[in-house]
C-alpha positions, 0 to 999 in steps of 0.5 A: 554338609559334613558332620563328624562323630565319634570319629566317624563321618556323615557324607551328607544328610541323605547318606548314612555314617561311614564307622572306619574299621578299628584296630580289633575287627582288622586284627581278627579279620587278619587271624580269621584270614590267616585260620583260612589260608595257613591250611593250604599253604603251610603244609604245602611249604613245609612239606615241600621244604622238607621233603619235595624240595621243588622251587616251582612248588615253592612259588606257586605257594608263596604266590598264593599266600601272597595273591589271596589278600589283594585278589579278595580285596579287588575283587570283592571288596573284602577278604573272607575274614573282614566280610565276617566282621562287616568290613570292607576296603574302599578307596577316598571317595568310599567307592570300590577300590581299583586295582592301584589301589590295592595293590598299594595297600598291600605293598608291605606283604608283596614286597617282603613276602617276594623278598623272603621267597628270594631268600627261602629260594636262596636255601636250595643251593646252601650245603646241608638242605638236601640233607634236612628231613625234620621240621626242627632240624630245618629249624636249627639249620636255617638259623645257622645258614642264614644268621638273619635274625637282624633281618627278621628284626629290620622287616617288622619295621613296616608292621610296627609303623603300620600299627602306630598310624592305625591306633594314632588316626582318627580315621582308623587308617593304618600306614598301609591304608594311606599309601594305597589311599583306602579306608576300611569301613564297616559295611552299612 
């Protein structure tokens, strides 16, 4: 027997409340995900940006940055920012979520965070990089080699989406969440 309330769900009268994850506790799950792993990658890219100017070096960055989400959430449920908060991901049947799953669920940061590592690869070969040395002279040289601000614009697209379908579901459940059939719940 189902029993809805307040917008959360009784499986059964054996089972407890299920409380979906709101749009606040996510939002700072996501800062406090970002204070852990900003440290560790944001250095290392700029720094390689500016000075080592290595390719490799700049995978390995962005492959971290983008492993670290899905890598948490497989493996534990959760990243270190929702486990602050008691939340956790789960699939449809609030079981642990697969493999599929998550990485469905974070399809938006893959897939543009591959298509800006192909981008930021595409400096290397672009006249006046090898010559930029300064944080704010890279700033002013990559808005004039690359002219993409449209595209800075076009890739928010998926991010707006993703907080209208959060903030308009009952369920809490973000554009991201229904693609990769997953809740985000408070742990109970």
């Amino acid at each position: 027997m189902e029993q809805v309330l307040d917008n959360n769900i009784r499986l059964s009268e054996q089972e407890p409340i299920v409380i979906y994850g709101a749009f606040w506790p996510r939002l700072a799950a996501l800062m406090l995900d970002t204070v852990i792993l900003l440290p560790i990658t944001a250095p290392l890219t700029i720094y390689n940006l500016l000075e080592w100017k290595s390719i490799p070096l700049q995978i390995a960055a962005t492959l971290i940055s983008l492993a670290y989400k899905p890598f948490c959430e497989y493996k534990f449920g959760a990243t270190p920012g929702k486990m602050a908060l008691g939340l956790k991901v789960v699939n449809l049947r609030f079981e642990k979520a697969n493999l599929a799953e998550i990485l469905l669920r974070n399809i938006f940061n893959l897939g543009i965070g591959l298509f800006s590592l192909i981008l930021t690869m595409g400096l290397w070969d672009k006249e006046g990089f090898q010559e930029v040395h300064k944080f704010m002279e890279y700033s002013v040289w990559a808005t004039q080699s690359q002219g993409k601000a449209w595209l800075d614009r076009l890739l928010f697209i998926p991010y707006l989406a993703d907080l209208i379908f959060l903030l308009s579901d009952d369920k809490k459940r973000a554009l991201h969440d229904r693609i990769g059939k997953t809740y985000v719940i408070k742990k109970g």
